[in-house]
C-alpha positions in Angstrom: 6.9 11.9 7.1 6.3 9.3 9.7 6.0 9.1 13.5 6.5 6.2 16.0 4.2 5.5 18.3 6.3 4.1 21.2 3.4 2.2 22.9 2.2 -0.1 20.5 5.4 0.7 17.6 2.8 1.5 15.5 4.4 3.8 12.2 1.9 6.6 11.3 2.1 8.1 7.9 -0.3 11.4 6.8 -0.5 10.8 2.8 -1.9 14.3 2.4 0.0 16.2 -0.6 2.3 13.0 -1.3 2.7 11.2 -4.0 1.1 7.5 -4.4 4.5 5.9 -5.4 6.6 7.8 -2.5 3.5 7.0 0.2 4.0 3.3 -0.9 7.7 2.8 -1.2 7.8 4.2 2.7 4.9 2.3 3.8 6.6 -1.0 1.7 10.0 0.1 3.7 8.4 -0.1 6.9 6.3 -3.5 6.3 9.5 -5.6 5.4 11.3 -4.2 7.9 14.2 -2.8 6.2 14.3 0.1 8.3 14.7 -1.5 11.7 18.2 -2.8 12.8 16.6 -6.2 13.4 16.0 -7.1 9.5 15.9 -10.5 8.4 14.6 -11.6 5.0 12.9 -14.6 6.1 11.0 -13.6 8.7 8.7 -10.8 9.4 9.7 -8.3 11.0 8.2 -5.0 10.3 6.2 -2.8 12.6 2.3 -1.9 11.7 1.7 0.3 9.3 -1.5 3.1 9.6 -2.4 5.6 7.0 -4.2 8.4 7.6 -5.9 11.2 4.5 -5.4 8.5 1.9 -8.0 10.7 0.3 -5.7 14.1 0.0 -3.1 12.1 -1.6 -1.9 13.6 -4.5 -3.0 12.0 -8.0 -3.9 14.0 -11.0 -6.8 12.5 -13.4 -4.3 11.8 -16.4 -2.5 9.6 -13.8 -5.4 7.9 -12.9 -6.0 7.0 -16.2 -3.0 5.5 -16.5 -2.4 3.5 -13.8 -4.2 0.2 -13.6 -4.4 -3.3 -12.3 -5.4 -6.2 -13.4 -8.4 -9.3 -11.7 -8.7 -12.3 -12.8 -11.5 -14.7 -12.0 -9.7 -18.1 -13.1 -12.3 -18.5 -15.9 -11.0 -18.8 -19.5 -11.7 -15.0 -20.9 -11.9 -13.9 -17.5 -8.9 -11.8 -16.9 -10.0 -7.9 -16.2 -8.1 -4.7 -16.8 -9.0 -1.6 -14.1 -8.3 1.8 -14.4 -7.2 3.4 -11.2 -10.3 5.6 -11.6 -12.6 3.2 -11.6 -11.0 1.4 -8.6 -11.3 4.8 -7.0 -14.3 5.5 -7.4 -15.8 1.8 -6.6 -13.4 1.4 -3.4 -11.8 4.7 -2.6 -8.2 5.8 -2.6 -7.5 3.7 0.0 -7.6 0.6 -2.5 -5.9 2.5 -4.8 -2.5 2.6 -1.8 -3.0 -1.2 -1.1 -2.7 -2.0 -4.2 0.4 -0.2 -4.9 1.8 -1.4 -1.6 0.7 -5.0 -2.4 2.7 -4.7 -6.0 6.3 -3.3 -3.9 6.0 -6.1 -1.5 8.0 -9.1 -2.5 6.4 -11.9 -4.1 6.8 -14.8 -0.9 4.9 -16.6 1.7 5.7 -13.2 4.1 3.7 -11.1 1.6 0.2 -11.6 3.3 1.7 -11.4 6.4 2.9 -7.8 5.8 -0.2 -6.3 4.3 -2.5 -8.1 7.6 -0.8 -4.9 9.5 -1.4 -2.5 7.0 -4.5 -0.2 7.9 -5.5 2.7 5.4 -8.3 5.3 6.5 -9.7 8.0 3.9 
């Protein structure tokens, strides 16, 4: 499923005929670290993540009905509810895996760290 680029340790993961969820949890796994023998909670350190064909993932329509996400504006009454269709077809499916990714990440200062070497191509 994924392939290490020795030069730059670089993980490369092809989403084409995966699952969102199983796309994310890997790409998650990597991003923490978890994987590596050199894990450590507090600290970052993961290896970059890049996803290629986030377009060929595999998503039927009654799932992107389903799924969605939430934006809020910090206004009184100004808290939004998205369907994953419409956030795919506004921003791609490439939005679609960050967001999921963003949501397995855990909720610390390291999470913004982790998704700065996440790259996702359609």
């Amino acid at each position: 499923m994924s392939t290490t680029n020795k030069k730059t340790e670089e993980v490369v993961i092809d989403a084409t005929g995966k699952t969102l969820g199983r796309v994310a949890s890997a790409i998650a796994t990597s991003l923490m670290g978890k994987d590596s023998v050199s894990f450590e909670r507090n600290v970052y350190s993961g290896r970059p993540v890049k996803v290629v064909n986030a377009s060929k993932i595999r998503v039927t329509k009654k799932k992107l009905e389903e799924i969605f996400h939430t934006r809020y504006s910090g206004h009184p009454g100004g808290l939004r509810i998205l369907k994953g269709s419409f956030t795919v077809e506004n921003k791609g499916y490439s939005e679609l895996i960050k967001l999921a990714v963003y949501h397995m990440l855990p909720g610390n200062k390291l999470r913004r760290e982790m998704m700065k070497h996440l790259a996702v191509t359609e």
